[in-house]
C-alpha positions as CSV (number, residue, x, y, z in Angstrom):
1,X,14.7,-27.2,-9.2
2,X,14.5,-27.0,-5.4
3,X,18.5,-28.3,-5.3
4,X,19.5,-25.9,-8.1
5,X,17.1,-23.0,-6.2
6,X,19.6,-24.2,-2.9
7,X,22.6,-24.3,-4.8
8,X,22.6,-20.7,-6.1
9,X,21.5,-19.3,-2.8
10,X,24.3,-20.9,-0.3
11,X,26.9,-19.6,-3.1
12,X,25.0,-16.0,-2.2
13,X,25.1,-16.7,1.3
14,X,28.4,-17.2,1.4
15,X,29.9,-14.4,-0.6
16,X,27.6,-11.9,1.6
17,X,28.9,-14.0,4.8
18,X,31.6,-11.2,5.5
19,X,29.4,-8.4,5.2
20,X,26.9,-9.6,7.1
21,X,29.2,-10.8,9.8
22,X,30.9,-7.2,9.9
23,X,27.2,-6.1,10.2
24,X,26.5,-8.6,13.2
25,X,30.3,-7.6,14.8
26,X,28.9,-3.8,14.5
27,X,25.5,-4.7,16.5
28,X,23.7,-4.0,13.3
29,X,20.2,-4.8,14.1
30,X,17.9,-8.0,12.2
31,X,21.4,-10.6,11.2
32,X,21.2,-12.6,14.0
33,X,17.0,-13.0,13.4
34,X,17.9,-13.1,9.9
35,X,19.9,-16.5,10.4
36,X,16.8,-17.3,12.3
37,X,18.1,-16.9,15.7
38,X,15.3,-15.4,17.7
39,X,16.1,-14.2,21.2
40,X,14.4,-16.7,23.9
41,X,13.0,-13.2,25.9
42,X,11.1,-12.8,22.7
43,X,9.8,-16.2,22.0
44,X,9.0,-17.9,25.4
45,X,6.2,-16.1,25.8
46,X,4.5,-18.3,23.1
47,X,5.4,-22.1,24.7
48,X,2.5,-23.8,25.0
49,X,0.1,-21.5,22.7
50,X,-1.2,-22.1,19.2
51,X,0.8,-19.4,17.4
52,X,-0.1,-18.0,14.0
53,X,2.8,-16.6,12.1
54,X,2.1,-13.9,9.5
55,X,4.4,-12.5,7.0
56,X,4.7,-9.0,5.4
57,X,7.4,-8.1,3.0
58,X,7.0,-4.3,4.0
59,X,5.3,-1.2,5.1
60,X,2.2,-1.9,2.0
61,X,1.6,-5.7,3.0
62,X,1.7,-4.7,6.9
63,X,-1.0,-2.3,6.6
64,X,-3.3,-4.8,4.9
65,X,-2.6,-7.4,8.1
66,X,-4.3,-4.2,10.1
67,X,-7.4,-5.4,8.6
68,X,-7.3,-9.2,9.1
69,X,-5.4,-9.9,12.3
70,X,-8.5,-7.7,13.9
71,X,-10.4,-10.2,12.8
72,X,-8.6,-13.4,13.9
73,X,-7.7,-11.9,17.7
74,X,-11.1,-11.2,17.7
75,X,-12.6,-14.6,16.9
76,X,-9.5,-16.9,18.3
77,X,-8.0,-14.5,21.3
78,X,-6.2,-17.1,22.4
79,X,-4.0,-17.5,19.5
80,X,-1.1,-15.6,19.8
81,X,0.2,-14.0,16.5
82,X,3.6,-13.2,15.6
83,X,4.6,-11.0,12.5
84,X,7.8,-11.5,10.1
85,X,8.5,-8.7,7.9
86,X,11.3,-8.6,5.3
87,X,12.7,-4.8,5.6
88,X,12.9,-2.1,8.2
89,X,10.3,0.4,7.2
90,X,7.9,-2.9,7.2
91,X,9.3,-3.6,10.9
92,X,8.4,-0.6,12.5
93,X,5.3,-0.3,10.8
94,X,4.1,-3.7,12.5
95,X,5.9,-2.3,15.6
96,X,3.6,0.6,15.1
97,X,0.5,-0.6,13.6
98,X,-0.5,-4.0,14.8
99,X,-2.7,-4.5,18.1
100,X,-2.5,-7.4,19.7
101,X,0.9,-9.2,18.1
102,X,3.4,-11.1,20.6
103,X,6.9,-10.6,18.3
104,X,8.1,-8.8,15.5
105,X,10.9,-10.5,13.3
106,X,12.6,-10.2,10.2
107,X,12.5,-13.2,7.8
108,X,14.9,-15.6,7.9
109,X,17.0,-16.1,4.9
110,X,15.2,-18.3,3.2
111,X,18.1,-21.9,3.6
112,X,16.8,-24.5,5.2
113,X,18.8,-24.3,8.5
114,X,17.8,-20.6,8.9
115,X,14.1,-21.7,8.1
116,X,14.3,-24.7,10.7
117,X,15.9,-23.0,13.2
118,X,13.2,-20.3,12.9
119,X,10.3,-23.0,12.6
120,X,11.6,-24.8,15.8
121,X,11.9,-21.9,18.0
122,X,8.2,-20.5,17.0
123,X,6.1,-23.6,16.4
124,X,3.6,-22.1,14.5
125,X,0.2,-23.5,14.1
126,X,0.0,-22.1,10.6
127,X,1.4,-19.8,8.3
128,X,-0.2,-16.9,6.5
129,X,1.6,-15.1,3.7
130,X,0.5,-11.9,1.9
131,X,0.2,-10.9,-1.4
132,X,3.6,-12.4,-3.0
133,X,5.6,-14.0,-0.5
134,X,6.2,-17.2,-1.9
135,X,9.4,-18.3,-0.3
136,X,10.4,-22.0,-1.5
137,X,12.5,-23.2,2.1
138,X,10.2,-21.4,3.8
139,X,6.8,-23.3,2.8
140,X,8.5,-26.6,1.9
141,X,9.9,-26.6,5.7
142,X,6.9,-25.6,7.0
143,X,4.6,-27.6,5.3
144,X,6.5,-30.7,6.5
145,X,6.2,-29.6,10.1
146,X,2.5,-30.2,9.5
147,X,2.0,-26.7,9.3
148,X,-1.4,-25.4,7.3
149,X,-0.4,-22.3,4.6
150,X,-2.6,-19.8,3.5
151,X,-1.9,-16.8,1.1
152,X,-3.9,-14.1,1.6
153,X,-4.9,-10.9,-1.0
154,X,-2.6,-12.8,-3.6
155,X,-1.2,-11.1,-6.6
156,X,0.7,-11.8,-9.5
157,X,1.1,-8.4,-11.2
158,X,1.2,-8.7,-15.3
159,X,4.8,-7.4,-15.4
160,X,6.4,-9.8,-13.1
161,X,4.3,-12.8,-14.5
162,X,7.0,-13.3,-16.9
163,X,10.0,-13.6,-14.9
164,X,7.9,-16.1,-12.8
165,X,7.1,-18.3,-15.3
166,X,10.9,-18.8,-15.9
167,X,11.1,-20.9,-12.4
168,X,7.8,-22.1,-13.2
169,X,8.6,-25.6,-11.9
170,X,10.0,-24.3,-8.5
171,X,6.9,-22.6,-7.9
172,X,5.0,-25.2,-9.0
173,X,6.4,-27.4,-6.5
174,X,6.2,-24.9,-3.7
175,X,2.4,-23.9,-4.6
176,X,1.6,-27.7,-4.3
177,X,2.8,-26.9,-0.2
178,X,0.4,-24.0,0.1
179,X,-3.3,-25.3,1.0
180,X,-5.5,-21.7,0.3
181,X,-4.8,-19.1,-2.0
182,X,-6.7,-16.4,-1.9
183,X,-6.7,-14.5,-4.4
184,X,-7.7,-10.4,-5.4
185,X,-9.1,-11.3,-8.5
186,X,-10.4,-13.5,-10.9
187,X,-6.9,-12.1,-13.0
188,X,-5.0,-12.7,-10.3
189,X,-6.5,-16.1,-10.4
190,X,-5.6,-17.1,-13.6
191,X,-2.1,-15.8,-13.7
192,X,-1.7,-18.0,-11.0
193,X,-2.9,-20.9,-12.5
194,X,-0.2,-20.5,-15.6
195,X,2.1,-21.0,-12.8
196,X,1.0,-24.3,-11.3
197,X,-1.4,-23.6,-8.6
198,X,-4.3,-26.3,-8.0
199,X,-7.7,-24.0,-9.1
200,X,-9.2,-26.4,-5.9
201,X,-7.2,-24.6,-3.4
202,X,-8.0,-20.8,-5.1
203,X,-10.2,-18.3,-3.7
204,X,-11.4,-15.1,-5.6
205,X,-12.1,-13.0,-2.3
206,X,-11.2,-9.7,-3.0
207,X,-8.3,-6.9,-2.3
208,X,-8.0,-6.5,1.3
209,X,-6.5,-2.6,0.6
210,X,-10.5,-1.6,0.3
211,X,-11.1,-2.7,3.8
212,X,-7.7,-1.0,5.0
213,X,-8.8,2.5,3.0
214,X,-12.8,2.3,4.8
215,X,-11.2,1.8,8.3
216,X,-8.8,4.1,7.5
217,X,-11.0,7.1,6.2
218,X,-13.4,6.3,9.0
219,X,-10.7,6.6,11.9
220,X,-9.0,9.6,10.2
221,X,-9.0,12.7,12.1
222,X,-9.8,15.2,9.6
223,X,-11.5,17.5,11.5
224,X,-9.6,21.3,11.5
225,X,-7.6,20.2,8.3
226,X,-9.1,22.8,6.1
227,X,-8.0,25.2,8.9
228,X,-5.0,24.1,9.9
229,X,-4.2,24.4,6.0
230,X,-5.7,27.8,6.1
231,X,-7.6,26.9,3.4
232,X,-10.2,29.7,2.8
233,X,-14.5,28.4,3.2
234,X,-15.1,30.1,-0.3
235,X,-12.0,27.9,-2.0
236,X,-12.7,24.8,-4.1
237,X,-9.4,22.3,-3.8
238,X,-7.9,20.4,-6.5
239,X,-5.3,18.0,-5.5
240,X,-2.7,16.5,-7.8
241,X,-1.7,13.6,-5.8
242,X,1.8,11.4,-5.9
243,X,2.5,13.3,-9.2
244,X,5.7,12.0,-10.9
245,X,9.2,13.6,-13.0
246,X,7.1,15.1,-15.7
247,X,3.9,15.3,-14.7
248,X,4.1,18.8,-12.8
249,X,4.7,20.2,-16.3
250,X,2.1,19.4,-17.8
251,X,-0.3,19.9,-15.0
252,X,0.7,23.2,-13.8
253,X,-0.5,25.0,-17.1
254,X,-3.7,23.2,-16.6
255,X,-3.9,24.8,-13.3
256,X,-3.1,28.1,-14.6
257,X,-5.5,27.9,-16.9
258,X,-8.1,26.6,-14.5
259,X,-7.3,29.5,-12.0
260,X,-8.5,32.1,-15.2
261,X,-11.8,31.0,-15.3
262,X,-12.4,30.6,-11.0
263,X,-9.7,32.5,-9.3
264,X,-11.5,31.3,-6.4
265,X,-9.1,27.7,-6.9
266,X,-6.2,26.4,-5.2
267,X,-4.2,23.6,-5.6
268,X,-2.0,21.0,-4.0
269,X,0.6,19.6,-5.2
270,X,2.0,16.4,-4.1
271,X,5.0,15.0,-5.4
272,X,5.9,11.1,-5.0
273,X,9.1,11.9,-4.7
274,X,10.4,14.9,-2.4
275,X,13.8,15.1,-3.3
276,X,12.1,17.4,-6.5
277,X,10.7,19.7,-4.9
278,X,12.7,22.1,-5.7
279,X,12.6,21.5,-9.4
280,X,8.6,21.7,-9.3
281,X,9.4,25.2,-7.6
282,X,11.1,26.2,-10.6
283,X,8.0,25.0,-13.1
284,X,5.9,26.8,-10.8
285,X,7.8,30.1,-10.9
286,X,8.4,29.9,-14.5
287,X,4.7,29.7,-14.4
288,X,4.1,32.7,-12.5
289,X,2.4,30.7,-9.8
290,X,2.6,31.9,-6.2
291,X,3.4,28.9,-4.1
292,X,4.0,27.6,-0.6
293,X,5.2,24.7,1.0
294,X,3.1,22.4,3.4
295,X,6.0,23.0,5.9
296,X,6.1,26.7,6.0
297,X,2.6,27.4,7.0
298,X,3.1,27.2,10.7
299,X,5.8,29.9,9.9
300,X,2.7,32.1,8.1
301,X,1.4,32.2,11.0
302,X,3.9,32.8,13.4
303,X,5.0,35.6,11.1
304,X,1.5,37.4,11.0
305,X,0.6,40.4,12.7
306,X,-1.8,40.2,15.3
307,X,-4.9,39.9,14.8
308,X,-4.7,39.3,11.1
309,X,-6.2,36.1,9.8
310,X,-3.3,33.8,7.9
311,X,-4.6,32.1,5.2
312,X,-3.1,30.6,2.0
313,X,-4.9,33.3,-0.3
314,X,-2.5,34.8,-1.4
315,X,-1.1,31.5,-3.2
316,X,-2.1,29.2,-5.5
317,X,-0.3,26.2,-5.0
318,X,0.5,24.3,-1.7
319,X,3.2,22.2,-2.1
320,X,2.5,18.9,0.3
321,X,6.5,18.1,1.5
322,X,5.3,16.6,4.4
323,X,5.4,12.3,4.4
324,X,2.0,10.2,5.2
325,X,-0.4,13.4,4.7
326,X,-1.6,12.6,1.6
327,X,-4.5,10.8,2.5
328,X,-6.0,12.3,4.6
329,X,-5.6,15.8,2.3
330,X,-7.3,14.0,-0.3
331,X,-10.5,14.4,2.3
332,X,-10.6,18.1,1.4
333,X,-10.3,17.7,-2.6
334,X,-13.5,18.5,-4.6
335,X,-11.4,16.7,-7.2
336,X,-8.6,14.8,-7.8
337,X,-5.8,13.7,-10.1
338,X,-3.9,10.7,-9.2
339,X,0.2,10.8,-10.7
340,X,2.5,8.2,-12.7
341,X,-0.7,7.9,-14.8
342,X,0.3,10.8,-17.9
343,X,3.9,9.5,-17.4
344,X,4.6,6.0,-18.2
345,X,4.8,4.7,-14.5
346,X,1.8,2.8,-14.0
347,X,0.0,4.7,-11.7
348,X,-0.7,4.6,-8.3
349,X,-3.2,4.3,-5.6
350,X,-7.1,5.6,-6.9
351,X,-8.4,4.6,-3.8
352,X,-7.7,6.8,-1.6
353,X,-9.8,9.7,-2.8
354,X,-11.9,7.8,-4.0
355,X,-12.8,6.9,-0.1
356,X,-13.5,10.2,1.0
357,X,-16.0,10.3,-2.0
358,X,-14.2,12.8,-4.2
359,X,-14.3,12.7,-8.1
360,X,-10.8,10.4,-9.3
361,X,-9.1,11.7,-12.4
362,X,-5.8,9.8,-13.9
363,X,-4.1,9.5,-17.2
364,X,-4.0,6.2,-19.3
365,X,-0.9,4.4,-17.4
366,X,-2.6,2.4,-15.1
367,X,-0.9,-1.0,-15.3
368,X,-0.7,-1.7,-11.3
369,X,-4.3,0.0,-11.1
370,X,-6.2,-1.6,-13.6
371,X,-8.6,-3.2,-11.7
372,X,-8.9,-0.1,-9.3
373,X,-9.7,2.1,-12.6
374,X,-11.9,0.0,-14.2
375,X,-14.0,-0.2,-10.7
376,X,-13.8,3.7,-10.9
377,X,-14.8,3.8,-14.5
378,X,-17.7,1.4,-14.2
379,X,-19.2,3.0,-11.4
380,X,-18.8,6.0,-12.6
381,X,-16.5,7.5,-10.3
382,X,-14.0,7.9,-12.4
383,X,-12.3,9.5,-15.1
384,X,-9.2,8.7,-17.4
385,X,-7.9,11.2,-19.7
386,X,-5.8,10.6,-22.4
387,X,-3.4,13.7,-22.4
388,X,-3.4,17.0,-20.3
389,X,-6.1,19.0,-23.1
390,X,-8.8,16.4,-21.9
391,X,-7.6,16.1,-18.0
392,X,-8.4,20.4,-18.4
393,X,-11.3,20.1,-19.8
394,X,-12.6,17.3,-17.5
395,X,-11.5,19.6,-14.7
396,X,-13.2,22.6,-15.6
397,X,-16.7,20.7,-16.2
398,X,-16.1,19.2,-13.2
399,X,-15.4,22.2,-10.8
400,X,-18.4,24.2,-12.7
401,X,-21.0,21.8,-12.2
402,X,-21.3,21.3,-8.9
403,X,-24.2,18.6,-9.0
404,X,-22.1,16.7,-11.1
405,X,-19.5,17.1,-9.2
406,X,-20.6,15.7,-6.1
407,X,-22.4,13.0,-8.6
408,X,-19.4,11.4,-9.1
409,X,-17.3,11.8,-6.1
410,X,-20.7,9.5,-4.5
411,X,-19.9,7.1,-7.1
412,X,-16.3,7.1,-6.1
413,X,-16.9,6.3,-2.6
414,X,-19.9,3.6,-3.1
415,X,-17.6,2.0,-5.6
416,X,-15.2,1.5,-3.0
417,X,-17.1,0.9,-0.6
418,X,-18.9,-2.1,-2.3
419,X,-15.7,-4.0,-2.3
420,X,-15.2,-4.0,1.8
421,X,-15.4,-7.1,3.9
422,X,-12.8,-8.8,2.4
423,X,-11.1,-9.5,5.7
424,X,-14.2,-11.4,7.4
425,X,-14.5,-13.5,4.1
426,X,-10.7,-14.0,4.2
427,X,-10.5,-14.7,8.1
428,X,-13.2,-17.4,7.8
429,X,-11.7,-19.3,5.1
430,X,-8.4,-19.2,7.6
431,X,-10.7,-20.4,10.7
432,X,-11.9,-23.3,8.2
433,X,-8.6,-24.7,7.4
434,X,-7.6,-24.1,11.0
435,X,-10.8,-26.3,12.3
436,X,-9.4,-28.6,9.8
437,X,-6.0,-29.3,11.3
């Protein structure tokens, strides 16, 4: 399977060959590192150190290194760390985000020659993947080099399970390389399993994401937000966060209807996707909702006469069209509803109000948050509705009990909370197979 595996990706190789060497031609940055050839500038500051190399396919998996190289830099500050990501955005975010790293890479192809030549100019003492990243040249080749492997917060979603166990016996053969897995779950376990991996080599440890969201929420600065949103004291907020194509229309009549029984309500709106805003305009308008953007309300201000207090009274809806706000926005909810949960999507991260200890709501389509909603559920920090009627009616006891209320947004945050230390558990088990070698 390995020779077939090479076969098909030399013929790739060579059929992108002129692109990529019009790309290279043009100065286009990450082909050269790509065909593994590192600049020496970059890498002779590691000679004669004991290097750890982690890889990140992108901006999600970086954020969940911010938790775990902490830990190892920490405990081993001698090691030095390098950091391989697969795209841009997951580049810069390293470049950005990581304390304490010596390079930043992209991944080589994964061919042997590109591996090697990678492998030879690094050195690397071990090699850490996250979640996924179960590259077949790239363990094999390592793994000969004597190198220890570890996967760390391991997944194998239930849609892509499938289309895994197609190449089962390639990554078979490429788990046997890989000496610790761990592993999110006890699921995640077992779907891992069907695919070959020795159960003697698994570790359930946790989802490293619920460290990442407590640092996170603890380092936020959130204080001013409610101001600087010009959120009146006397407002409750409701926060429909990462809502997707057909979502808004369903829940902007709840929020109508809310507003008719508290007028004393207002609501953000945050789309997944911004190139809909306007569209969401138009279902708000059609609504009769007075809205404003997240963008314009510096210009409130500026437009105010003086001496006249701006706030956001005056509409109902603040539309968030700002990136990487979210979050900490979800600080000022006294509840929320999470998106791509009413639409068939899948859902996406509960977490993240749940942090800031503020009641979670979604819809039943929670495939890739199953095991965040049934935390949420269990602890009672959580609510799933089946259709918008219920998600209003939820809503509405929610925002008029206010013991309740608060109630469950504790719940939310102990829940997650409950789950943390993931990366100390996960940075020992790496400092045991390093003591090993």
């Amino acid at each position: 399977m390995y020779a077939l595996y090479n076969l098909i990706l030399n013929i790739a190789f060579v059929i992108a060959f002129p692109y990529l060497l019009l790309r290279a031609a043009l100065g286009k940055h990450g082909v050269r590192e790509r065909m593994g050839r590192l600049r020496q500038e970059k890498t002779e500051k590691l000679a004669g150190r004991k290097v750890i190399w982690f890889h990140a396919a992108s901006v999600g998996e970086v954020k969940v290194l911010s938790t775990i190289i902490p830990q190892i830099k920490r405990k081993r500050p001698e090691c030095a760390i390098v950091v391989s990501t697969v795209t841009k955005t997951g580049r810069r975010e390293a470049e950005r985000l990581l304390e304490g790293i010596e390079v930043v890479f992209f991944l080589p192809v994964d061919l042997r020659r590109f591996v090697r030549r990678t492998l030879d100019r690094i050195e690397p003492k071990a090699l850490i993947l996250v979640e996924t990243e179960l590259w077949p040249n790239l363990i094999r080749e390592a793994k000969r080099g004597g190198c220890p492997i570890t996967l760390v917060n391991g997944r194998i979603s239930e849609s892509s399970l499938s289309r895994y166990l197609l190449v089962k016996s390639l990554l078979k053969r490429t788990l046997s390389y890989v000496d610790l897995l761990c592993m999110q779950s006890e699921e995640h376990k077992k779907r891992i399993m069907l695919l070959g991996a020795d159960p003697e080599k698994i570790e359930v440890t946790g989802n490293l994401k619920f460290d990442r969201l407590l640092f996170t929420s603890q380092t936020q600065e959130i204080k001013g937000l409610r101001r600087e949103l010009r959120i009146p004291d006397h407002c409750k907020v409701v926060i429909g966060g990462s809502v997707r194509s057909g979502e808004e229309s369903m829940l902007i009549p709840v929020f109508k209807r809310l507003l008719q029984e508290n007028e004393n309500l207002l609501f953000v709106l945050a789309p997944r996707h911004l190139d809909r805003l306007r569209a969401i305009e138009g279902v708000l308008s059609d609504h009769q909702m007075h809205f404003v953007r997240r963008s314009r309300l510096d210009h409130l201000a500026s437009d105010a006469r003086p001496n006249q207090e701006v706030c956001v009274a005056d509409h109902s809806v603040i539309i968030l069209d700002t990136i990487g706000e979210l979050f900490k926005i979800y600080s000022l909810a006294d509840v929320a509803f999470v998106g791509g949960s009413l639409v068939p999507v899948g859902g996406h991260n509960l977490l993240e109000p749940a942090i800031h200890g503020v009641p979670v709501l979604f819809g039943p389509h929670v495939g890739n948050s199953r095991e965040e909603a049934k935390i949420l559920i269990e602890s009672g920090g959580g609510i799933q509705v089946e259709d918008a009627e219920q998600l209003y009616l939820d809503l509405s006891n929610l925002l008029s009990d206010n013991p309740r209320r608060i109630e469950v947004g504790k719940n939310a945050r102990e829940a997650v909370q409950k789950k943390t230390g993931v990366s100390r558990r996960t940075a020992d088990l790496i400092f045991s197979l390093l003591d090993e070698d």
